[in-house]
FIDREN-231909 format. One record per residue: residue in one letter; y, x, z of N, C-alpha, C in turn. Coordinates in nm, 2 decimals, always signed. Each point is the difference from the previous one (the first is absolute). Layout:
<rs>
+------+--------+--------+--------+--------+--------+--------+--------+--------+--------+
! resn !   n.py !   n.px !   n.pz !  ca.py !  ca.px !  ca.pz !   c.py !   c.px !   c.pz !
+------+--------+--------+--------+--------+--------+--------+--------+--------+--------+
!    A !      Y !      X !      Z !      Y !      X !      Z !      Y !      X !      Z !
...
+------+--------+--------+--------+--------+--------+--------+--------+--------+--------+
</rs>
This chain:
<rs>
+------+--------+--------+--------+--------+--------+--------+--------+--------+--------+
! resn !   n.py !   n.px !   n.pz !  ca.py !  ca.px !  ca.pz !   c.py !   c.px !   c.pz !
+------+--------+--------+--------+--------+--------+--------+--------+--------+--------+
!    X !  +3.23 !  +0.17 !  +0.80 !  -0.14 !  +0.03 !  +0.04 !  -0.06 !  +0.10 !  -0.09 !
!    X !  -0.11 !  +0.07 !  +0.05 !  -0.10 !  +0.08 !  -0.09 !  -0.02 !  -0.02 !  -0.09 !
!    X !  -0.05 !  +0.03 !  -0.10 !  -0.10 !  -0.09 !  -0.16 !  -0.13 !  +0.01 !  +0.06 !
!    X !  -0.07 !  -0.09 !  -0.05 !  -0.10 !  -0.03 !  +0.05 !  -0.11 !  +0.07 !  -0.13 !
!    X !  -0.06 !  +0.05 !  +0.06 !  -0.14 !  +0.08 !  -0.09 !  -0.11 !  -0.07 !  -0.05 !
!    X !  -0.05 !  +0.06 !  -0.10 !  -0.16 !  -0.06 !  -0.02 !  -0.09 !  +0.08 !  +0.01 !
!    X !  +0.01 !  +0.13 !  -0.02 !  -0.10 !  +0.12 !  +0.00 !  +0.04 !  +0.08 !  -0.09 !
!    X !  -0.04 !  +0.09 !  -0.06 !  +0.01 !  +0.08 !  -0.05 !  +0.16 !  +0.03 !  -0.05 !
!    X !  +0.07 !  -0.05 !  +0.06 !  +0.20 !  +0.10 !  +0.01 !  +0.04 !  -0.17 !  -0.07 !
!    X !  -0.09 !  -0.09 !  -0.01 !  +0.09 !  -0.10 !  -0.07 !  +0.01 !  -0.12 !  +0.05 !
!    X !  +0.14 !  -0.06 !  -0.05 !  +0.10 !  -0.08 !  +0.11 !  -0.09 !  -0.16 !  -0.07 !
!    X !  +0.00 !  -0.09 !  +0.09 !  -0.05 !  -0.13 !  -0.01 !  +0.06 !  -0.04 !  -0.11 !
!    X !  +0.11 !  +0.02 !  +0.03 !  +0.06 !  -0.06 !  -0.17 !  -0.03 !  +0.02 !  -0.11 !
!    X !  -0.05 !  +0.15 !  -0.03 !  -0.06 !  +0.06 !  -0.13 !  -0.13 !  -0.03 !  -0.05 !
!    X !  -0.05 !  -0.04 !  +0.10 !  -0.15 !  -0.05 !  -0.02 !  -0.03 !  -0.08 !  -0.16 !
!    X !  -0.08 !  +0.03 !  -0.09 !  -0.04 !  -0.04 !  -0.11 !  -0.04 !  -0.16 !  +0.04 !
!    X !  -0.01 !  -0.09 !  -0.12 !  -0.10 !  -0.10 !  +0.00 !  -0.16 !  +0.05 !  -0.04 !
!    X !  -0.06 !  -0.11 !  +0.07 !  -0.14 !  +0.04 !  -0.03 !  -0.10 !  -0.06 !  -0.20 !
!    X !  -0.01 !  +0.12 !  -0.04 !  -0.01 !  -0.08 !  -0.13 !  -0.15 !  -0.09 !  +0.03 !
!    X !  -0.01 !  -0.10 !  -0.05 !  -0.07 !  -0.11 !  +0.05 !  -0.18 !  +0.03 !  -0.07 !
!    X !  +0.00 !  +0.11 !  -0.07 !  -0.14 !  +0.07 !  +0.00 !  -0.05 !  +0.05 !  +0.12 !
!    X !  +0.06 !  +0.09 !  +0.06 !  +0.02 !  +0.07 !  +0.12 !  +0.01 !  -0.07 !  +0.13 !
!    X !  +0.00 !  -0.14 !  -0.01 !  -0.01 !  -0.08 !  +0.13 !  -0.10 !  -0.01 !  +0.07 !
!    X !  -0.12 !  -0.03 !  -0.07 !  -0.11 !  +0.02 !  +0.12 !  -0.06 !  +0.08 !  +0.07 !
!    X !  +0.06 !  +0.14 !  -0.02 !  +0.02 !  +0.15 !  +0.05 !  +0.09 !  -0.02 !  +0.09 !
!    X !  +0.10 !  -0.03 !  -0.01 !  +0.11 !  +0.04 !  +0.05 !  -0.06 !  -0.14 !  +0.19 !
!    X !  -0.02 !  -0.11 !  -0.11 !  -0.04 !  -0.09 !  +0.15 !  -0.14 !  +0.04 !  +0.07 !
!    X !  -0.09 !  +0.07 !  -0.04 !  -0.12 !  +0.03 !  +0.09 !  +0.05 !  +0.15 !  +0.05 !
!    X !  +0.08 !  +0.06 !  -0.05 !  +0.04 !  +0.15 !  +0.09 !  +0.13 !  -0.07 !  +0.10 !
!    X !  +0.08 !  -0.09 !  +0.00 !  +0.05 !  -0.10 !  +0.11 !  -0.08 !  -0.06 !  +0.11 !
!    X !  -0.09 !  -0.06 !  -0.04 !  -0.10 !  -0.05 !  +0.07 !  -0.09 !  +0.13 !  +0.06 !
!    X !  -0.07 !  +0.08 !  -0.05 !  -0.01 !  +0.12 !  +0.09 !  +0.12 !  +0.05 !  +0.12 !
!    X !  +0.11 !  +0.05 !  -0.05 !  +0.10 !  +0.03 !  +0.07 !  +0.03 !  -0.12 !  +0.12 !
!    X !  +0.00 !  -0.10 !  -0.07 !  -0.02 !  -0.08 !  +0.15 !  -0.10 !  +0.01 !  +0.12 !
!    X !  -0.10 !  -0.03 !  -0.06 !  -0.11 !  +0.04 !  +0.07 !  +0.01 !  +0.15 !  +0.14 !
!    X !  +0.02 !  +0.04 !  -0.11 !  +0.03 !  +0.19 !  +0.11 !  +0.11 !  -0.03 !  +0.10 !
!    X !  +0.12 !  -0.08 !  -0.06 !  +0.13 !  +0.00 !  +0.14 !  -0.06 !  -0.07 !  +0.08 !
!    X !  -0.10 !  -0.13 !  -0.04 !  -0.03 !  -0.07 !  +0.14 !  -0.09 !  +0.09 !  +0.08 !
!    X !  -0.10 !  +0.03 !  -0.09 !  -0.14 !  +0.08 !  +0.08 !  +0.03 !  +0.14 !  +0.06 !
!    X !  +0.10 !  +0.05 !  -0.08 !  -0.01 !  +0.19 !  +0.01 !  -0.12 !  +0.06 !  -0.04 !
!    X !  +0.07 !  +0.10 !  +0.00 !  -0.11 !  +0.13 !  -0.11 !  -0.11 !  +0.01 !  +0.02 !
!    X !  -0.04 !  -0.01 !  +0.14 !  -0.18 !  +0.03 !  +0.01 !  -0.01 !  -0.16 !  -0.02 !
!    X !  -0.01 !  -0.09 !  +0.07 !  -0.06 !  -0.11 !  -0.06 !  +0.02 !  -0.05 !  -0.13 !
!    X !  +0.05 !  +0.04 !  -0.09 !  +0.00 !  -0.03 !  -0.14 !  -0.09 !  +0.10 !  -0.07 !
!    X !  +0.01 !  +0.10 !  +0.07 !  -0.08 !  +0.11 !  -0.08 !  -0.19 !  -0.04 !  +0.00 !
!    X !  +0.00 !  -0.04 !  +0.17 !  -0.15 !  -0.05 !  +0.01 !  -0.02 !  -0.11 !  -0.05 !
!    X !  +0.10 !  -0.10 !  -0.01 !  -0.04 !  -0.13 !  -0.08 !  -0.01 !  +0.03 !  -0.13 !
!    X !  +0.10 !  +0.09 !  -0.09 !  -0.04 !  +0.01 !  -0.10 !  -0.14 !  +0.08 !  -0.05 !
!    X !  -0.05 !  +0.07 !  +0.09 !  -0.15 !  +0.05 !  +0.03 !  -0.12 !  -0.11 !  -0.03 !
!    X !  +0.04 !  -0.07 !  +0.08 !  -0.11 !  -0.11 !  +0.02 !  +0.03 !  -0.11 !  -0.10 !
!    X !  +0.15 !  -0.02 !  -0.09 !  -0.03 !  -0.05 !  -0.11 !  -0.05 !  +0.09 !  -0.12 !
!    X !  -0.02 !  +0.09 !  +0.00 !  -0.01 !  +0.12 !  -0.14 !  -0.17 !  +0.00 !  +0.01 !
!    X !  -0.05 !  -0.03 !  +0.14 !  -0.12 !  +0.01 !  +0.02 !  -0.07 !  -0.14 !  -0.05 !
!    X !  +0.05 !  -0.09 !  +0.06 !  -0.03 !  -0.17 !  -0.09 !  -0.03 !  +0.03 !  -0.13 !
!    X !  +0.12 !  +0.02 !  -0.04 !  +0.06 !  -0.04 !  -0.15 !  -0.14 !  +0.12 !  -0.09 !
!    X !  +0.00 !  +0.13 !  +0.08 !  -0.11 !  +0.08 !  -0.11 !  -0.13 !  -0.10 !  +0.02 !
!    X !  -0.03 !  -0.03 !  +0.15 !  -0.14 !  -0.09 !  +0.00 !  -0.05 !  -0.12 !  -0.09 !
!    X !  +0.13 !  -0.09 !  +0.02 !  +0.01 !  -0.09 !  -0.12 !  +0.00 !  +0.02 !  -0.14 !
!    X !  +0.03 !  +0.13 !  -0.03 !  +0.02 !  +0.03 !  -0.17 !  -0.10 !  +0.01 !  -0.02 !
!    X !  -0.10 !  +0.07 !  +0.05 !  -0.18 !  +0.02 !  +0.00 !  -0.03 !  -0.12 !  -0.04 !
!    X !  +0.01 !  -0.15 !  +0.01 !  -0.09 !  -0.07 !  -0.02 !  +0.10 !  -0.04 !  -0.16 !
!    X !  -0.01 !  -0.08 !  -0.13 !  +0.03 !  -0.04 !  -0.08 !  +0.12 !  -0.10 !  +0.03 !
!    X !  -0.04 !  -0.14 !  +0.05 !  +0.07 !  -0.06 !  +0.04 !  +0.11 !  +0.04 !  +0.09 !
!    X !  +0.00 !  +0.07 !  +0.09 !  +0.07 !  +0.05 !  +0.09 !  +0.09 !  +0.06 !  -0.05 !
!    X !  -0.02 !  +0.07 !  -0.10 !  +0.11 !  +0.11 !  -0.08 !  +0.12 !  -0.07 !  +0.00 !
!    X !  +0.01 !  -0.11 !  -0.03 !  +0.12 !  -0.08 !  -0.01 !  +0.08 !  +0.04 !  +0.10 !
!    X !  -0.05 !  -0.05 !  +0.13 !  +0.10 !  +0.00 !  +0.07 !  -0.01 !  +0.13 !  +0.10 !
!    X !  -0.08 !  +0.05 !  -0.04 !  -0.05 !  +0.18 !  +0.10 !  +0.14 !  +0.10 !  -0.07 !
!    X !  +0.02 !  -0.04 !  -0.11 !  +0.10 !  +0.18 !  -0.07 !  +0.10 !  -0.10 !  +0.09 !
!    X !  +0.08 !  -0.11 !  -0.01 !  +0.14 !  +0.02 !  +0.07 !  -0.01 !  -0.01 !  +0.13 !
!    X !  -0.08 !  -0.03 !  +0.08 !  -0.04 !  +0.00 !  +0.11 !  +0.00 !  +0.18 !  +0.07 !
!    X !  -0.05 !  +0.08 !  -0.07 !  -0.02 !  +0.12 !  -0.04 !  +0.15 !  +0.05 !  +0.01 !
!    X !  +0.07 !  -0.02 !  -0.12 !  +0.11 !  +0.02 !  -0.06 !  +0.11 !  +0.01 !  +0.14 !
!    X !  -0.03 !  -0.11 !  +0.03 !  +0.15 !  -0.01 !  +0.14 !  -0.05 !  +0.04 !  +0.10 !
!    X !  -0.14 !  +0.07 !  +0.04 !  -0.03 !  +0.06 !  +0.08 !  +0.05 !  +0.17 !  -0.01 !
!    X !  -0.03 !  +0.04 !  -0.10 !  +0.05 !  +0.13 !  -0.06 !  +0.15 !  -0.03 !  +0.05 !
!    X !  +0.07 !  -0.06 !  -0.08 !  +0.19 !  +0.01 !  +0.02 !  +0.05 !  +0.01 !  +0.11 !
!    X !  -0.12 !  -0.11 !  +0.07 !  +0.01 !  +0.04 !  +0.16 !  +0.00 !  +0.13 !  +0.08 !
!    X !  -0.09 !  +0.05 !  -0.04 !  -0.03 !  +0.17 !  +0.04 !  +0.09 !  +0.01 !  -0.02 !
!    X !  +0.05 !  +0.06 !  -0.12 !  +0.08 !  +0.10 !  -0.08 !  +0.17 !  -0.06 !  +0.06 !
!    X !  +0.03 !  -0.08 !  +0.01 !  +0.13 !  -0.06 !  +0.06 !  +0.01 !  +0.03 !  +0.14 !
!    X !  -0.09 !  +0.00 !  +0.12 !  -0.05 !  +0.02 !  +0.08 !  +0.01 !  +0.13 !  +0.04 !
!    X !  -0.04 !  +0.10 !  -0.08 !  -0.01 !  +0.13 !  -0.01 !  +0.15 !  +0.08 !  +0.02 !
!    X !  +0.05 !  -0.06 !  -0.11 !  +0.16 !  +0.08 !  -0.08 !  +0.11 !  -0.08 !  +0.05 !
+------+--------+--------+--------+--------+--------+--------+--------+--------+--------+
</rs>
């Protein structure tokens, strides 16, 4: 059979471990990526719109900051994943 790919010219097998700093990156850009294969490109792109738009609204108030930047944050990845 074929070798099976991962993107960029490299084979599943070669694939690195994840160094365990880099985990919660690597699991919210998976969790975005999920997101887009179920939804597709424009509806991730406008949901991530309408979270980028929350997340700034919420950062305005003090308390809100908390949870307005990541709210924010995975609205953006959403675009930008969405986009490319």
């Amino acid at each position: 059979p074929a070798p099976a790919y991962a993107g960029a010219g490299m084979l599943l097998s070669e694939q690195t471990p994840t160094p365990w700093y880099a985990w919660p990156f690597v699991a919210l850009w998976k969790l975005v990526s999920g997101i887009v294969t179920l939804t597709g490109r424009l509806v991730a792109v406008v949901l991530g719109l309408a979270l980028l738009i929350v997340g700034l609204v919420l950062t305005v108030t003090v308390i809100g900051a908390i949870v307005g930047v990541p709210i924010g944050l995975v609205g953006l990845l959403l675009i930008l994943r969405g986009s490319f």
